[in-house]
Steps between C-alpha positions, in 0.01 A plus 500: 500500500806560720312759695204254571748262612616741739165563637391135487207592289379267261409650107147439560447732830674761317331487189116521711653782677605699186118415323293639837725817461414523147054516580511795664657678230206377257246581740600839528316652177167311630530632831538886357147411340356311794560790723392798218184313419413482917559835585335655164174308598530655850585134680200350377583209333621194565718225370214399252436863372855538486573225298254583235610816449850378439334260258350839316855627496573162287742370826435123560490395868357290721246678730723274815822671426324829500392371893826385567689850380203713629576317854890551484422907390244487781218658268180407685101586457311674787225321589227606730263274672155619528279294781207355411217652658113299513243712630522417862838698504359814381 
């Protein structure tokens, strides 16, 4: 308490500081899966492939917080666009 005073930091700020610390620490054991599960498929799938293999390894999550920690690891699908092409182009 005396150090917060010091600071001029009220209980609350500190206490949100010390919980966002705490979610990367959780997230850590889904992220070792995340990134296995991407590169074993050969960066095929996606957040939605992802999520229900993690679902077949009995791990509940949300398919958005796969998005969100696939983002922050920057695991991404390659896509290729193919043109359409009528018979006048060929």
């Amino acid at each position: 308490m005396i150090l917060l005073k010091l600071l001029k930091l009220s209980k609350s700020t500190y206490c949100y500081a010390v919980s966002k610390t705490d979610k990367n620490v959780k997230n850590e054991d889904i992220m070792i899966n995340i990134t296995h599960i991407f590169y074993t498929h050969k960066e095929r799938y996606g957040c939605c492939d992802i999520t229900t293999e993690l679902h077949n390894l009995v791990i509940e999550i949300n398919h958005k917080k796969v998005k969100r920690l696939m983002q922050r690891m920057e695991l991404y699908r390659i896509t290729t666009k193919v043109k359409y092409k009528t018979y006048k182009d060929v």
